[in-house]
Backbone as JSON Lines, residues from 0, in Angstrom:
{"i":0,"aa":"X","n":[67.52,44.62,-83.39],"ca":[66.48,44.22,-84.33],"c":[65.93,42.86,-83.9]}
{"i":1,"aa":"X","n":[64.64,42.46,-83.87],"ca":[63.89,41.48,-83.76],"c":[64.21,40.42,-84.41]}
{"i":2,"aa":"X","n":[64.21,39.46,-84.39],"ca":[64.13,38.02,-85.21],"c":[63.38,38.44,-86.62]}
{"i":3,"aa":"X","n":[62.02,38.86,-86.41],"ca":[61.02,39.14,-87.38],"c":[61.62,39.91,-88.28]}
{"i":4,"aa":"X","n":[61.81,40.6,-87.41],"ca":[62.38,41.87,-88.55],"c":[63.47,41.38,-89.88]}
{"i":5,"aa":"X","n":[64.43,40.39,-88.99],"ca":[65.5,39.77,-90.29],"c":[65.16,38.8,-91.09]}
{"i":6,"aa":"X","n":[63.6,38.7,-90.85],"ca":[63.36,37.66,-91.99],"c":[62.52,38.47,-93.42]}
{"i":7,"aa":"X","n":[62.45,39.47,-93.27],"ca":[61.59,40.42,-94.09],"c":[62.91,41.43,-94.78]}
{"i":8,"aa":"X","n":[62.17,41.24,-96.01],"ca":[63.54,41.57,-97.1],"c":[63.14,42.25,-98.49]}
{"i":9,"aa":"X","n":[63.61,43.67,-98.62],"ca":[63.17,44.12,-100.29],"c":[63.1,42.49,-101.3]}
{"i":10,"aa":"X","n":[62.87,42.92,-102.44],"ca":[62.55,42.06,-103.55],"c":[64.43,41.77,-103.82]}
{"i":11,"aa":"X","n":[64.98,43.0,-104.03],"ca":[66.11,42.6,-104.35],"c":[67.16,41.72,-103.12]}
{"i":12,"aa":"X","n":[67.03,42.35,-102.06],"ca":[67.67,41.05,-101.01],"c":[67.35,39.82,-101.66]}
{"i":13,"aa":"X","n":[66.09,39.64,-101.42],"ca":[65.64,38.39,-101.14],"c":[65.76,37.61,-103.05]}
{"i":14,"aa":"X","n":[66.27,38.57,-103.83],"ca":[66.81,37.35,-104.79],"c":[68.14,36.88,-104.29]}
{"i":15,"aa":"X","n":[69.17,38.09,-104.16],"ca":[70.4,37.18,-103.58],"c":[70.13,36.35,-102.49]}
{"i":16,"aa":"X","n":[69.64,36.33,-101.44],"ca":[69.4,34.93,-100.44],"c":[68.66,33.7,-100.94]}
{"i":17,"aa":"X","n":[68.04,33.91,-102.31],"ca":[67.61,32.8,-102.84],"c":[68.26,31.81,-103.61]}
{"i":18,"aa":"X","n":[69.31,32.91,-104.62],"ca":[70.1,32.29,-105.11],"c":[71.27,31.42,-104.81]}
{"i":19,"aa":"X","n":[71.41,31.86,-103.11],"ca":[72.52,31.22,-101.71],"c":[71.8,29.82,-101.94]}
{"i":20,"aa":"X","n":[70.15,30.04,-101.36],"ca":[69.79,28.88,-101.45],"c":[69.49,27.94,-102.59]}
{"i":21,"aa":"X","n":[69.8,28.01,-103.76],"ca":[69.51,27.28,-105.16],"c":[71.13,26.64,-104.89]}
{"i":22,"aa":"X","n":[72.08,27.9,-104.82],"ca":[73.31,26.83,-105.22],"c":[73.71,25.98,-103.48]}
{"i":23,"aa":"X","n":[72.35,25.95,-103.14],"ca":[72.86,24.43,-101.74],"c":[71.81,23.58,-101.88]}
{"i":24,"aa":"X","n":[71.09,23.81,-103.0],"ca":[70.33,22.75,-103.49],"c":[68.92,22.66,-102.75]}
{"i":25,"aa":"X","n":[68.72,24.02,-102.28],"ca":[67.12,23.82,-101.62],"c":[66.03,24.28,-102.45]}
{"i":26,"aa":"X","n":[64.85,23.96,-102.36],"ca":[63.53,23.81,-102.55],"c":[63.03,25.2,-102.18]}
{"i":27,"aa":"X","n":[62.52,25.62,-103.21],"ca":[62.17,27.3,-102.6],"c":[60.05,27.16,-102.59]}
{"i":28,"aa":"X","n":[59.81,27.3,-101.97],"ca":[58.06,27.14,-101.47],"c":[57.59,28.49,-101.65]}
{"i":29,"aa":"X","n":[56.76,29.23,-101.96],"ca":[56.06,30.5,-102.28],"c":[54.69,31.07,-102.3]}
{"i":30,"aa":"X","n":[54.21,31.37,-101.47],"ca":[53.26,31.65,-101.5],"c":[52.62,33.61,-101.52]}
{"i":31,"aa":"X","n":[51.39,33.35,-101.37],"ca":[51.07,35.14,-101.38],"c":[49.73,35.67,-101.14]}
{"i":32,"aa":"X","n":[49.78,36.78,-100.76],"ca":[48.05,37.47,-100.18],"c":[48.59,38.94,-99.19]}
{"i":33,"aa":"X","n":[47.34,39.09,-99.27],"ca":[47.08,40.09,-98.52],"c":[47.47,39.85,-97.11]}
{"i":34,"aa":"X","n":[46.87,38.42,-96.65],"ca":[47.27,38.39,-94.97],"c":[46.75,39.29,-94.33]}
{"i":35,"aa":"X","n":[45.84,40.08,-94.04],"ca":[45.34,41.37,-93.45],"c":[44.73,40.91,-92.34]}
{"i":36,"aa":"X","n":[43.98,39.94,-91.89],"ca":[43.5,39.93,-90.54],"c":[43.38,38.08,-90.95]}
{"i":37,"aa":"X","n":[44.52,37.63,-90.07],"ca":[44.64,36.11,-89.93],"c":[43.94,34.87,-89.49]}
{"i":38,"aa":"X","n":[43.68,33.83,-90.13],"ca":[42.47,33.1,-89.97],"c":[42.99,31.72,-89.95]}
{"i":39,"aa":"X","n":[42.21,30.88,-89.37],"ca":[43.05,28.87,-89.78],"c":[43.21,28.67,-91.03]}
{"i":40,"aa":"X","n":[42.42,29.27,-92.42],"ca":[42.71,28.97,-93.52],"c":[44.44,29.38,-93.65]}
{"i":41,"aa":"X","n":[44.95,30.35,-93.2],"ca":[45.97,31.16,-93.36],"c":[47.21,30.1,-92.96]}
{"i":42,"aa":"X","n":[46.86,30.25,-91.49],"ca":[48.02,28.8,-90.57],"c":[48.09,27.86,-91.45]}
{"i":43,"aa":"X","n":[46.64,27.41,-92.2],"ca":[46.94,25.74,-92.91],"c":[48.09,26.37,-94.45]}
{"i":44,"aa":"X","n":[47.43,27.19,-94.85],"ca":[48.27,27.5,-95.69],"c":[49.57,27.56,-95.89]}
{"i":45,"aa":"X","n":[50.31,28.16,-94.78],"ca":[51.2,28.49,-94.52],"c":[52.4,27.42,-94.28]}
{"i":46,"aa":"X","n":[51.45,25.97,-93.51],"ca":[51.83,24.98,-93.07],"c":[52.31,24.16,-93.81]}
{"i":47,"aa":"X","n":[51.2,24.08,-94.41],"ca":[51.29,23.06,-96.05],"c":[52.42,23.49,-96.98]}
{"i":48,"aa":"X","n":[52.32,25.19,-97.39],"ca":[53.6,25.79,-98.09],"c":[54.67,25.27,-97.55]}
{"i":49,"aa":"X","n":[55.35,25.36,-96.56],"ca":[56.47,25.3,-95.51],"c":[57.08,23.67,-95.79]}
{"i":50,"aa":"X","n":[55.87,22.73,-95.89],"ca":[56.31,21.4,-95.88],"c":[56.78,21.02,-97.76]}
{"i":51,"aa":"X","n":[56.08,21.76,-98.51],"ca":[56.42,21.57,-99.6],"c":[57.98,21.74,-100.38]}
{"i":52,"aa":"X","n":[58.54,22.81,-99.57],"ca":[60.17,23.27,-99.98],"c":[60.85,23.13,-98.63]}
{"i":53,"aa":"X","n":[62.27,23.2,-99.01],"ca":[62.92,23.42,-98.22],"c":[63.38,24.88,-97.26]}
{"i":54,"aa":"X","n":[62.24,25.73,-97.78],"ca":[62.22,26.99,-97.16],"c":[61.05,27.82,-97.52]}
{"i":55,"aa":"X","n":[60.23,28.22,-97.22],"ca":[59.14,29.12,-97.36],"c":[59.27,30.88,-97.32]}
{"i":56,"aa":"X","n":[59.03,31.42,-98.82],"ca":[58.54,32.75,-99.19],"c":[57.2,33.37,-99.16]}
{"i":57,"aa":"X","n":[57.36,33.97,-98.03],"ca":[55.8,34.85,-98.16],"c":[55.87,36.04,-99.03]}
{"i":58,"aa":"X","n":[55.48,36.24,-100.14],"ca":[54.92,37.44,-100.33],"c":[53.44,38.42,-100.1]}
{"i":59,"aa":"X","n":[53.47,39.44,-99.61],"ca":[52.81,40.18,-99.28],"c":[52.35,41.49,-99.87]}
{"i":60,"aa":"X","n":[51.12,41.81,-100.18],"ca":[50.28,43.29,-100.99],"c":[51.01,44.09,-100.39]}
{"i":61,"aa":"X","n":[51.1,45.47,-101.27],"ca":[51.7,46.3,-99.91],"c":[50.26,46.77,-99.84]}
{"i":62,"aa":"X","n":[50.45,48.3,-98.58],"ca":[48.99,48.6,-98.76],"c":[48.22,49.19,-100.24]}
{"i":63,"aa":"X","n":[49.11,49.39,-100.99],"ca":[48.61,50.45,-101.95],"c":[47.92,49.08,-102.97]}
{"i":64,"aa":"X","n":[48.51,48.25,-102.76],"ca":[48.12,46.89,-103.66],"c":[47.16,46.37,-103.58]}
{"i":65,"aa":"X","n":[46.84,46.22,-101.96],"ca":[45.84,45.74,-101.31],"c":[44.32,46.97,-101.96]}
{"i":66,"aa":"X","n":[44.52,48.37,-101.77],"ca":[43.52,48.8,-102.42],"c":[43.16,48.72,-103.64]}
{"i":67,"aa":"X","n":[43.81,47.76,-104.15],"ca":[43.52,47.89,-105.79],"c":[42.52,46.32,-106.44]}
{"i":68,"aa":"X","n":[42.35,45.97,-104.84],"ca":[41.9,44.18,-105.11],"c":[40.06,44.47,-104.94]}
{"i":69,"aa":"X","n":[39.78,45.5,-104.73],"ca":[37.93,45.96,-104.75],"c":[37.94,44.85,-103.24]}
{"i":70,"aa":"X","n":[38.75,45.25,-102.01],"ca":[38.25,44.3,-101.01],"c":[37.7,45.63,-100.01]}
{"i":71,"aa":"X","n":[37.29,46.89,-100.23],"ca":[37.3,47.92,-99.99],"c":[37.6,49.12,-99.85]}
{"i":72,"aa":"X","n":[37.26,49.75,-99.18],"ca":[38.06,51.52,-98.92],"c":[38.57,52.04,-97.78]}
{"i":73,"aa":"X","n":[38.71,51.22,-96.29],"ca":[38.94,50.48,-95.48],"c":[40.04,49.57,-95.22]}
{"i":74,"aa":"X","n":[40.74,48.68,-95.96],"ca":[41.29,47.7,-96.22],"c":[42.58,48.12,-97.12]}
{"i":75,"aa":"X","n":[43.88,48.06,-96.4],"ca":[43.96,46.81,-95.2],"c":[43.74,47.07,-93.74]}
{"i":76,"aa":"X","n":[42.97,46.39,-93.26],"ca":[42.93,46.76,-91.51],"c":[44.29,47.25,-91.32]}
{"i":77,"aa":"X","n":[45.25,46.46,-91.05],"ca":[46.72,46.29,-89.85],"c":[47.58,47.12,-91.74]}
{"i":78,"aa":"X","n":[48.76,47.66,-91.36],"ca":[49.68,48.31,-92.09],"c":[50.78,47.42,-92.62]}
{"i":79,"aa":"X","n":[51.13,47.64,-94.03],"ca":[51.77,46.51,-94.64],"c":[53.12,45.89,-93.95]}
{"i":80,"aa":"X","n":[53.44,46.66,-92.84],"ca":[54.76,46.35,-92.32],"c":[54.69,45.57,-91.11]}
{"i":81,"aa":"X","n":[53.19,45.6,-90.13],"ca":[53.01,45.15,-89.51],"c":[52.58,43.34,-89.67]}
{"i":82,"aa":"X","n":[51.82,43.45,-90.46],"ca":[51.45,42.34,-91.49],"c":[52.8,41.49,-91.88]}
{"i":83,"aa":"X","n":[53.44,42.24,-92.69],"ca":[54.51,41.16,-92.37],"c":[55.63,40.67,-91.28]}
{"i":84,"aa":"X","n":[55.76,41.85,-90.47],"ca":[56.12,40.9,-89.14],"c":[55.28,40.21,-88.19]}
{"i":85,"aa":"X","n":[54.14,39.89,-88.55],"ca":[53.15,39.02,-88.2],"c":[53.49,37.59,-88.54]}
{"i":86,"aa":"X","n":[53.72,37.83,-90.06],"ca":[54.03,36.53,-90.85],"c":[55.37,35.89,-90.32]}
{"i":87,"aa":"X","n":[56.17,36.74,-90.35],"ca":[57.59,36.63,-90.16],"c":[57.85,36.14,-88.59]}
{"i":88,"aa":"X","n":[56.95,36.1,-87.89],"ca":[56.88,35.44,-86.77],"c":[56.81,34.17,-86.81]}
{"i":89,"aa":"X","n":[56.0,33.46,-87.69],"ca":[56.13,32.26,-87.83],"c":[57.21,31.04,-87.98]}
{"i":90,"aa":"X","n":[57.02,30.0,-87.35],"ca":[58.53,29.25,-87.41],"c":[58.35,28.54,-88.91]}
{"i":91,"aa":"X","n":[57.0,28.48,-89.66],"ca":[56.88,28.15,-91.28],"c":[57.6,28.87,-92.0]}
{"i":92,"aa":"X","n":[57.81,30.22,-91.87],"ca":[57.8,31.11,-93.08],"c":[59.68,31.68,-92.39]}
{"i":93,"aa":"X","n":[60.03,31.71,-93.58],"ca":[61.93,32.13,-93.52],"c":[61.94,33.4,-93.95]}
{"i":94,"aa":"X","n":[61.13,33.82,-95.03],"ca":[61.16,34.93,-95.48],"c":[59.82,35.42,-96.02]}
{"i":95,"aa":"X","n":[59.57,36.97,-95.98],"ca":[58.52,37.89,-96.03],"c":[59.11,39.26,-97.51]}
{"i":96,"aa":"X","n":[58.88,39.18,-97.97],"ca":[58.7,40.71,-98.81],"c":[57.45,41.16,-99.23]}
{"i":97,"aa":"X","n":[57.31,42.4,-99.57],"ca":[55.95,42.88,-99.75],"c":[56.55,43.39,-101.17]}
{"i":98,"aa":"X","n":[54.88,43.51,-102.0],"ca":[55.19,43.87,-103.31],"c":[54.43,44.85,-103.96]}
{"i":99,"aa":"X","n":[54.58,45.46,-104.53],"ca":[53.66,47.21,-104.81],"c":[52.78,46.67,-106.13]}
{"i":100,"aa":"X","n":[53.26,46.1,-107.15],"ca":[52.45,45.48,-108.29],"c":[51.18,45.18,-107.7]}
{"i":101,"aa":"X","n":[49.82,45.22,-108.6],"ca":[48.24,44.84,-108.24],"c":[48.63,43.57,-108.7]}
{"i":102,"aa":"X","n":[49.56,42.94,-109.61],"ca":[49.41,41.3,-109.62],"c":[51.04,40.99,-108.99]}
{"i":103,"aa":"X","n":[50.61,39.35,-108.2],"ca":[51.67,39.03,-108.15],"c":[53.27,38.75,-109.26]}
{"i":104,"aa":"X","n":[52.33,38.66,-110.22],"ca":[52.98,37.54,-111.37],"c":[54.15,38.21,-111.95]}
{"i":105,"aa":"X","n":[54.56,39.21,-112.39],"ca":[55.65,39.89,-111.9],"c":[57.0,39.67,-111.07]}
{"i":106,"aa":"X","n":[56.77,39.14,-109.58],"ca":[57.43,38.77,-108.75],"c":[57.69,37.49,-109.21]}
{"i":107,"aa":"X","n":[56.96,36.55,-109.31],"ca":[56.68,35.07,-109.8],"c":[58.36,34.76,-110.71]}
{"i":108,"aa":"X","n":[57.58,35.75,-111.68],"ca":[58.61,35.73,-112.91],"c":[59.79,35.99,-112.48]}
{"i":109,"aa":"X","n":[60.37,36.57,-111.12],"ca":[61.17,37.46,-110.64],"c":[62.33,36.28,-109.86]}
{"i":110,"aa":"X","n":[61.19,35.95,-108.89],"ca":[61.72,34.3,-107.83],"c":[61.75,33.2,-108.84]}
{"i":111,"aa":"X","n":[60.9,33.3,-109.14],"ca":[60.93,31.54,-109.72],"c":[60.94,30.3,-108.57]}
{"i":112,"aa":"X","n":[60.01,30.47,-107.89],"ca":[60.11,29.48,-106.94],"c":[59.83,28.02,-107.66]}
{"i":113,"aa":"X","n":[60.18,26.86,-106.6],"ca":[59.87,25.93,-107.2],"c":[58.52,25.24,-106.5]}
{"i":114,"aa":"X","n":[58.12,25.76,-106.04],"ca":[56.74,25.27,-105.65],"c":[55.54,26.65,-105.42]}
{"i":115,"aa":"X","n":[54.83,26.59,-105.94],"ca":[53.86,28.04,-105.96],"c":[52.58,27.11,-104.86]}
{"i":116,"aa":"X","n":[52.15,27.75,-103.91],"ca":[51.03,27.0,-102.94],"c":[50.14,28.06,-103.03]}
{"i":117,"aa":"X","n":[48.54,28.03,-103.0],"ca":[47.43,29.03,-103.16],"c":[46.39,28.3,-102.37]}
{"i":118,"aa":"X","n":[45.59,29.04,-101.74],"ca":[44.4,28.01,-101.08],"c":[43.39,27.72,-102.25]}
{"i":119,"aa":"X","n":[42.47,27.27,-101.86],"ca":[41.39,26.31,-102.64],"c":[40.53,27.37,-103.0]}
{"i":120,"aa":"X","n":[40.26,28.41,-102.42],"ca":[39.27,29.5,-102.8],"c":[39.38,30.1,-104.4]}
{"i":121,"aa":"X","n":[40.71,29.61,-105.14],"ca":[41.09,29.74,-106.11],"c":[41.06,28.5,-106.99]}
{"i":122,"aa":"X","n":[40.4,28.83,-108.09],"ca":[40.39,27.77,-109.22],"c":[41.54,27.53,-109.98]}
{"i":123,"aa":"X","n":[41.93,26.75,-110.2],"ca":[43.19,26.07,-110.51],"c":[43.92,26.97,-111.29]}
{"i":124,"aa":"X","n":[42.85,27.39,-112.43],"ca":[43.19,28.24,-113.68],"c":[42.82,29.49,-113.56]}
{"i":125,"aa":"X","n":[42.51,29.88,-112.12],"ca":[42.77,31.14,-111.39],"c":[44.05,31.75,-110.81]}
{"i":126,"aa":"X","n":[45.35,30.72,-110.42],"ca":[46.6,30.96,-109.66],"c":[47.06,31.27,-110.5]}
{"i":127,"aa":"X","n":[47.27,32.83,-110.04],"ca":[48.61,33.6,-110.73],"c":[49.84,33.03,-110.77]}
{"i":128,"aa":"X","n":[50.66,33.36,-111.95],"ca":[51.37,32.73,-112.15],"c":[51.48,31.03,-112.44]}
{"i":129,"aa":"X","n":[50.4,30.47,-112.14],"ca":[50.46,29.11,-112.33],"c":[51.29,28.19,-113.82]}
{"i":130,"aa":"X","n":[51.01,29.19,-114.74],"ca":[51.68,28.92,-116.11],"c":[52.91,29.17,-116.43]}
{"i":131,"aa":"X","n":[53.83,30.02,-115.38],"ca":[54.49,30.71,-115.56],"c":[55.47,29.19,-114.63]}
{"i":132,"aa":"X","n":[55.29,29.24,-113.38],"ca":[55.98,28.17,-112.8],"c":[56.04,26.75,-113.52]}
{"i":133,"aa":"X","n":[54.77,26.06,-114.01],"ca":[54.35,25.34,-114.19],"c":[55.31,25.12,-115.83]}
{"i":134,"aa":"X","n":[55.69,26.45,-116.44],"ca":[56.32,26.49,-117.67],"c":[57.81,26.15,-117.63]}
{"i":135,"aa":"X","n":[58.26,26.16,-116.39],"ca":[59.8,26.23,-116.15],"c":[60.28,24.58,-115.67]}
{"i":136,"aa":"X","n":[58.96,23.74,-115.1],"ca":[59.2,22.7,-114.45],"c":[59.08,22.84,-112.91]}
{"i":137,"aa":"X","n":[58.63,24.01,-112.15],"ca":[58.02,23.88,-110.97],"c":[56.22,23.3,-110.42]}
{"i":138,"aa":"X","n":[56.06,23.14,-109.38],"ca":[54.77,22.69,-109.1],"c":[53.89,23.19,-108.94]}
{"i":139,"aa":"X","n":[52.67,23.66,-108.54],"ca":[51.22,24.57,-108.28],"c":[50.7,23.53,-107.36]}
{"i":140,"aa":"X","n":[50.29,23.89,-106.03],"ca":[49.43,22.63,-105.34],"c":[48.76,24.03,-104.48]}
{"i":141,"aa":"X","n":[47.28,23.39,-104.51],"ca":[46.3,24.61,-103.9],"c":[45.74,23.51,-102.89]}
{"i":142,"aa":"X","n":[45.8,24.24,-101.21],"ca":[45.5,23.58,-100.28],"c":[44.18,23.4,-100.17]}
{"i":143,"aa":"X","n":[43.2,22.58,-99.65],"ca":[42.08,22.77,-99.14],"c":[41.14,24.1,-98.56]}
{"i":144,"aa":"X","n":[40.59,24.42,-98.77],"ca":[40.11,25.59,-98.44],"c":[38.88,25.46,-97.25]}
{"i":145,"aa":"X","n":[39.02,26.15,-95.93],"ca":[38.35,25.96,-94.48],"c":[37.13,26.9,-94.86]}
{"i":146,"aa":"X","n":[35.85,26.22,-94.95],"ca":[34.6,26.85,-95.48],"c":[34.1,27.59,-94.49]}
{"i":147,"aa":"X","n":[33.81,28.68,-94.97],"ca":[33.26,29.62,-93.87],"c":[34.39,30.25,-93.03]}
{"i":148,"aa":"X","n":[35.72,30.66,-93.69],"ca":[37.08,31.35,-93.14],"c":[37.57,32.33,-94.08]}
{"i":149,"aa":"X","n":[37.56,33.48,-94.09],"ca":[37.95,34.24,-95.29],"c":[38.05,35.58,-94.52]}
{"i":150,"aa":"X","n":[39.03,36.39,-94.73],"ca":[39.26,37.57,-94.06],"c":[37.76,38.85,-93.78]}
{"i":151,"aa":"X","n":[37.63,38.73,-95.29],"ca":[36.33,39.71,-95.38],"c":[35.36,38.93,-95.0]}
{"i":152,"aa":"X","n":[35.25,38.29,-95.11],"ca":[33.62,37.63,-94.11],"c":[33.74,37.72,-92.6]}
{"i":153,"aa":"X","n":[35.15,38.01,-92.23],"ca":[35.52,38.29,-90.9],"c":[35.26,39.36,-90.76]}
{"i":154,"aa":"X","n":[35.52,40.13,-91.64],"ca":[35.93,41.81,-91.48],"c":[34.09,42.18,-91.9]}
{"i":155,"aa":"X","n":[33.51,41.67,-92.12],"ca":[31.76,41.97,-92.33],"c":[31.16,41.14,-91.44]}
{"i":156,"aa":"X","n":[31.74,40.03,-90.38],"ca":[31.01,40.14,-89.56],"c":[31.46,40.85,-88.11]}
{"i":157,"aa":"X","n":[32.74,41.54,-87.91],"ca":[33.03,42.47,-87.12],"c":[31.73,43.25,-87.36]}
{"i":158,"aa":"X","n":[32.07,43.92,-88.71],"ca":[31.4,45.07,-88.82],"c":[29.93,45.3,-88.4]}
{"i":159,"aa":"X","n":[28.92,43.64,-88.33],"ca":[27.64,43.71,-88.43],"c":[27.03,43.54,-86.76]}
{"i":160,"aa":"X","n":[28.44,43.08,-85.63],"ca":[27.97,42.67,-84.55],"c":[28.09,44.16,-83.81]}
{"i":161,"aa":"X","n":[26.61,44.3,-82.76],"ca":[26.84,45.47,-82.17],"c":[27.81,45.39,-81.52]}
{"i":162,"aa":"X","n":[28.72,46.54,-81.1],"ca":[29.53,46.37,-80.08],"c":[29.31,46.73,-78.76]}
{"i":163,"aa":"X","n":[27.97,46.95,-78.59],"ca":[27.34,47.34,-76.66],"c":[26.77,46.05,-76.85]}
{"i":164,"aa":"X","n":[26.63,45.13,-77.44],"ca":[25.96,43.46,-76.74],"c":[26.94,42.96,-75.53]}
């Protein structure tokens, strides 16, 4: 098995490895998306999450989730498993699960991380779960958002460039 592969974990693993890490006193970081076709907004994201805890949770749409966000009929490009060993490649991110729910907040309630990270494309009082962390004594910090970087504006301008140019 790959490196990648052991960092990607059902919902239920990945509470017991969390709870390893609560009683050694680490910082759990959390973030979430689709991830479907990767962009610098994504890296910064990811970056920023990573520095905030002492360990970084990706959660991930599965595909069936991903169709339920109106980002098309099409979508997700890449397959939910691939996607997250994409993520799980990263030396930011420790751990990957994917989640079948259309909202995260569910899971939220589930981890309880102590730091929830969202990019800027989201209004404050848009981050799921934000009330929910924010209710327990964890943090919400939404990174900067890279203008003109967004998956589907990628994925519509694939779509609009000929491909015999």
């Amino acid at each position: 098995m790959n490196i990648e592969r052991r960092k990607i974990f059902s919902e239920n693993e990945l509470l017991i490895k969390l709870s390893e890490h609560r009683r050694a006193g680490h910082t759990i970081s959390f973030t979430n998306g689709c991830f479907d076709v990767l962009h610098i907004g994504h890296i910064r994201l990811l970056q920023t999450a990573r520095k905030e805890g002492d360990l970084l949770v990706v959660a991930i749409n599965s595909d069936v989730s991903v169709r339920t966000l109106d980002k098309g009929d099409d979508r997700p490009i890449h397959p939910q498993d691939e996607r997250a060993e994409v993520l799980a490649a990263f030396a930011a991110v420790d751990y990957v699960t994917i989640f079948e729910e259309s909202s995260v907040l569910p899971l939220i309630e589930r981890l309880r991380p102590d730091v929830l990270v969202k990019g800027g494309d989201w209004g404050k009082n848009q981050v799921v779960g934000r009330e929910v962390v924010e209710g327990y004594g964890g943090r919400v910090l939404q990174t900067p958002m890279v203008h003109g970087k967004s998956t589907t504006g990628l994925v519509e301008k694939v779509r609009r460039e000929d491909p015999t140019e």
